[in-house]
C-alpha positions in Angstrom: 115.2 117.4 130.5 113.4 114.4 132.5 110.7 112.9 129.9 109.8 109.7 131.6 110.3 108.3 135.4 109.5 104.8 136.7 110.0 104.4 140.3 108.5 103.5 143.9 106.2 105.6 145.3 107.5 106.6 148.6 105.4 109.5 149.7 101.9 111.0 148.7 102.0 115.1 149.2 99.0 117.8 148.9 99.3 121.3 149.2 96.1 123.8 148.4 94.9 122.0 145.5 97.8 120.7 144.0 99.0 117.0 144.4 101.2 114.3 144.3 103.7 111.8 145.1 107.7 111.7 145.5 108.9 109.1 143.6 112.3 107.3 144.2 113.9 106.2 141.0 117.2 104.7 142.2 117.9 106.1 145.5 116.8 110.3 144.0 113.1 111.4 144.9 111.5 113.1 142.7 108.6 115.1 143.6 105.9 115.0 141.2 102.8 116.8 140.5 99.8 114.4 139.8 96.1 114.9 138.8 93.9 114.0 141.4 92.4 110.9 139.3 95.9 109.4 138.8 96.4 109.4 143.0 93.1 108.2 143.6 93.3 104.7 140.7 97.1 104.1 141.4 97.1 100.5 140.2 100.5 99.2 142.3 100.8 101.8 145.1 104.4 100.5 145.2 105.6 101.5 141.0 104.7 104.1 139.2 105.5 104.7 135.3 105.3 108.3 134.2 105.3 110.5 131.6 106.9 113.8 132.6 107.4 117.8 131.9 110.1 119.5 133.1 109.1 123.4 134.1 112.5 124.7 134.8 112.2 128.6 136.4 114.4 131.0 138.3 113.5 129.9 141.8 112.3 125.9 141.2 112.3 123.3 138.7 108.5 121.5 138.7 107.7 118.1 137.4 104.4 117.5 136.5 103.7 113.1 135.4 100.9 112.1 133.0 99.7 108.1 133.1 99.7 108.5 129.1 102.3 110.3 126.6 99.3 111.6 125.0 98.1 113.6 128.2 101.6 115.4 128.6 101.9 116.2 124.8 98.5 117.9 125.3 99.4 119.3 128.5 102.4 120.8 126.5 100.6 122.4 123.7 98.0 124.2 126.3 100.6 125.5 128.4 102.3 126.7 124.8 99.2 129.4 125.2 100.2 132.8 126.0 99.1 133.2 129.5 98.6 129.3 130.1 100.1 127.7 132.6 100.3 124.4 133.9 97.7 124.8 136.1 95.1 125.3 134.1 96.7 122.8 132.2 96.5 120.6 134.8 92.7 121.7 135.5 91.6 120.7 132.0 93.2 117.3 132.1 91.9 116.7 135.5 88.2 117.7 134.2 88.4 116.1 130.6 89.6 113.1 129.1 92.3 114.0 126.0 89.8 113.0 123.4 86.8 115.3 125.2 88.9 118.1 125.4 90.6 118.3 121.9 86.6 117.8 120.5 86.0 121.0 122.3 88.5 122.6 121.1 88.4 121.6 117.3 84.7 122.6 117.7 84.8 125.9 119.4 83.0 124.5 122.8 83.4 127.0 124.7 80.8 126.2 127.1 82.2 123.0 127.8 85.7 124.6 128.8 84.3 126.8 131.0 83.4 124.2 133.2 87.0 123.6 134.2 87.8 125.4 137.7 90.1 128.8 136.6 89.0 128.4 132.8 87.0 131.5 131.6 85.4 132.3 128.4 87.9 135.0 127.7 90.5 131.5 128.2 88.5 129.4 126.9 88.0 131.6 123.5 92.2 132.0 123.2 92.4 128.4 123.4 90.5 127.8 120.7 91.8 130.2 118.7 95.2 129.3 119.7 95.2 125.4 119.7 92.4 125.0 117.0 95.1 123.7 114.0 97.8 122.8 116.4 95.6 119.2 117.5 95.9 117.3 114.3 98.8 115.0 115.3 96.2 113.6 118.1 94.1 110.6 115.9 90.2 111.7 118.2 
């Protein structure tokens, strides 16, 4: 499994509302799924350090790169919800910082979720539920 990628960023790519960048890590490009706030403040346009999860599936293999180990670890436990996936995942890291969102959680905020773009209450409510006493290991 790919955990972490430093490389040059050779191409930017969007497609509906997903995007990100093809990074070429000795000679391979790897294409990457970003949030929209890590395109838009890339520090050196030229190297790019990333934290990455692997989705591996019948028909593709996704990689979606985090500026912080502590946004993928969160990423991981959401999409650990049944009926989560990274999309959503992705929405509520692009909408909340990792501290804003796990105080939502830990205190059953359920407005607050609902403000992320495909996050319902009936989501919002299983995330809570779900995720509630799995957020510990983060020091918020």
């Amino acid at each position: 499994m790919i955990s972490w990628l430093k490389g040059e960023i050779i191409n930017n790519w969007h497609i509906s509302s997903k995007k990100g960048v093809v990074l070429n890590v000795h000679g391979v490009g790897y294409e990457i799924q970003l949030l929209s706030k890590q395109i838009e403040h890339l520090d050196n346009p030229n190297v790019k350090e990333l934290w990455i999860h692997q989705i591996n599936r019948e028909d593709s293999t996704n990689l979606y790169g985090f500026d912080e180990i502590n946004q993928r670890d969160i990423f991981r436990i959401i999409i650990s919800v049944n009926g989560i996936g990274p999309q959503i995942g992705m929405a509520l890291l692009e909408d909340f910082e990792v501290s804003t969102l796990i105080k939502a959680i830990s205190e059953n905020n359920i407005n607050l979720l609902t403000k992320s773009q495909g996050i319902g209450k009936r989501i919002a409510e299983r995330l809570v539920v779900e995720l509630k006493n799995k957020l510990q290991q983060f020091n918020y």
